[in-house]
C-alpha positions in Angstrom: 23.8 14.7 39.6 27.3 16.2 40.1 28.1 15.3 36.3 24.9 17.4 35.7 25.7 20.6 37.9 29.3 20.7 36.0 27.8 20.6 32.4 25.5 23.0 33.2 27.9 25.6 35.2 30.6 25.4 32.2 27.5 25.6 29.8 26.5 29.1 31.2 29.9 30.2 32.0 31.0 29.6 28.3 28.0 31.3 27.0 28.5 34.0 29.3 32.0 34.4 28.1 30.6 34.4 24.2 28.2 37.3 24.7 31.4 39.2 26.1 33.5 38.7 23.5 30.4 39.1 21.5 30.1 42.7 22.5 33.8 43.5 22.6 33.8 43.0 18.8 30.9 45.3 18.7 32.4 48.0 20.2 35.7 47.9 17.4 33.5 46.9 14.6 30.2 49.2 15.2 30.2 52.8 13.0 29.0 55.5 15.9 28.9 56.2 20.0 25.4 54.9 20.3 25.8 51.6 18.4 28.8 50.9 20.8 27.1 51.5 23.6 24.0 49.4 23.1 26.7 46.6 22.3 28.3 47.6 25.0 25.3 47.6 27.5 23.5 44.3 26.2 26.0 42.1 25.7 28.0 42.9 29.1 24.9 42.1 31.3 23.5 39.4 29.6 27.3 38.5 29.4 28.4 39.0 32.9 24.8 37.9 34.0 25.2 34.1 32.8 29.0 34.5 34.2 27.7 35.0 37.8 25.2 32.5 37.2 27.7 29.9 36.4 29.6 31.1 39.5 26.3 30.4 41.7 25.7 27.1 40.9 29.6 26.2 41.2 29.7 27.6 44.8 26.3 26.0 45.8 24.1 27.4 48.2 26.1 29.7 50.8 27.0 33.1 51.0 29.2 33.5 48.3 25.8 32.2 46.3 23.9 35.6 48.0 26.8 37.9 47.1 27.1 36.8 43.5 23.1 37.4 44.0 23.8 40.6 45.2 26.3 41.5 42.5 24.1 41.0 39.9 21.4 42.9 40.5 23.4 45.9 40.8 25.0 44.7 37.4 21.4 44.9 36.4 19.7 47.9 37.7 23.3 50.4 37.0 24.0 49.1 33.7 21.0 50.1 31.8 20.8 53.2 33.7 24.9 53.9 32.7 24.4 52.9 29.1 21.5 55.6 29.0 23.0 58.7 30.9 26.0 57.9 28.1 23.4 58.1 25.3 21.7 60.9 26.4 24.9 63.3 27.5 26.6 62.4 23.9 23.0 63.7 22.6 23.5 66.7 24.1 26.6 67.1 23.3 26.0 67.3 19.8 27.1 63.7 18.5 24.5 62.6 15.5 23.5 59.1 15.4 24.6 57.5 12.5 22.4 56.6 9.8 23.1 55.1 6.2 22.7 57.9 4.0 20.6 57.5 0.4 23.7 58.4 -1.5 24.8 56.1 -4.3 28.2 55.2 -2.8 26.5 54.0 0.4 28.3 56.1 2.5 27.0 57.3 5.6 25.9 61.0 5.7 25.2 60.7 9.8 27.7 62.2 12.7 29.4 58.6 12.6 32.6 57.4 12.1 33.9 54.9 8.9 
């Protein structure tokens, strides 16, 4: 059973660390402000989410387990919300979403960047 526990702790802490690096790479390789900060938003709770779930099954059931708990549903309720006021304040600020323009050199004709 122990054998068990470890597999599957390193299993979600390594996946964990994957979506991370997953969205770090989005936010270099992604064209505009919005596409960054989706990457950024989805990929660092589902990220940080398996992390901490990995943690909780390492530490078993005491009350590191409840503040780990605890830490992750604040990860989940402010990062949404975070990833939205963002959005909506670089909206409003007059940044353009970028979109793929219907030029023949496939350039894109939107407020984003290369």
């Amino acid at each position: 059973m122990d054998q068990v526990l470890s597999v599957l702790t390193w299993a979600l802490l390594l996946s964990g660390a994957f979506f991370l690096v997953t969205g770090a790479l989005g936010m270099v390789r992604l064209p505009d402000v919005f596409t960054r900060m989706h990457a950024a938003g989805m990929a660092d709770t589902m990220g940080a989410g398996l992390i901490l779930a990995g943690l909780c099954l390492y530490s078993g059931a005491n009350l590191v387990t409840v503040r780990l708990v605890l830490i992750l549903a604040f990860l989940w309720f402010t990062s949404p919300i975070a990833t939205h006021a963002l959005a909506k304040a670089a909206l409003s600020g007059g940044t353009e979403p970028y979109t793929l323009g219907a030029g023949t050199d496939g350039e894109g004709e939107g407020g984003g960047a290369p």
